[in-house]
N, C-alpha and C positions, 0 to 999 in steps of 0.2 A: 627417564629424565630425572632422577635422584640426585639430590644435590643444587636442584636448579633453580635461581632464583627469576620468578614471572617477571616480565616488563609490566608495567601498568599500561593500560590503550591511552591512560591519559598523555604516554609521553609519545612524541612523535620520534619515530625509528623507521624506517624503509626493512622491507622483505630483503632477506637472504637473495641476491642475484642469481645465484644456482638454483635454489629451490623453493624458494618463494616463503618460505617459512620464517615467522616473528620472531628476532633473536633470542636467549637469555642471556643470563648472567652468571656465571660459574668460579666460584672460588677454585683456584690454581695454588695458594701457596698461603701463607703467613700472614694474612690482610690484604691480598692480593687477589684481582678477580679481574674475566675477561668477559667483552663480552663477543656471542659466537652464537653458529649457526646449531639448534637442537638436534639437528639430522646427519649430522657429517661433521666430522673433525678437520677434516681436507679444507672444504671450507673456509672461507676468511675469518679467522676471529682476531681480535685487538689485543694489544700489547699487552702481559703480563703488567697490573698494576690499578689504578684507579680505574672506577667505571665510567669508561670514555666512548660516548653512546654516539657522537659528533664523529669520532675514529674511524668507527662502524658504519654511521649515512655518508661519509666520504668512498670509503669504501667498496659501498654496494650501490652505487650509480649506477641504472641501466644506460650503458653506453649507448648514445641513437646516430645508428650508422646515414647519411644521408644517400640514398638513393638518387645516382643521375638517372635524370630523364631525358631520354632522347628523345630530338624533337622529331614528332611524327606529319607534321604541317609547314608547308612553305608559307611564307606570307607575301603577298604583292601588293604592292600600294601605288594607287593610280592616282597620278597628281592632277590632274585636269578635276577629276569627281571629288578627291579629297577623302578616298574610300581607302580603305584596306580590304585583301579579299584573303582568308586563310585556307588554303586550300590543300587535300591529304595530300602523300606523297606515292 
């Protein structure tokens, strides 16, 4: 990891989505710096240029996929009682 500049924990940054690892900072060029994942270059790292750490939390969203649930329960509703009865299927 040579070369690398630490994030501070005081700034808020999100885990690498691939590997869960706190980004750094890496100069690329001429006053140029990205920032990127310490374990893999594959990885998402940000645009050659200013340190855009907002680039990186957009980024590395963990996508949350919604799970349907299929309904396992009939429901009956008995108007006379004013009951509903849930019952397996």
């Amino acid at each position: 990891m040579r070369g690398y500049i630490f994030i501070p924990k005081s700034i808020s940054c999100t885990m690498c989505k691939h590997c869960g690892a706190r980004p750094v900072i890496a100069l690329v060029g001429r006053g140029e710096y990205v920032v990127k994942c310490p374990n893999s270059d594959s990885h998402y790292q940000t645009d050659a240029g200013l340190i855009d750490i907002e680039d990186w939390n957009r980024h590395n969203i963990m996508a949350i996929e919604e799970e349907l649930e299929h309904a396992s329960m009939i429901a009956c509703y008995d108007s006379q009682l004013n009951y509903t009865l849930f019952l397996p299927v």
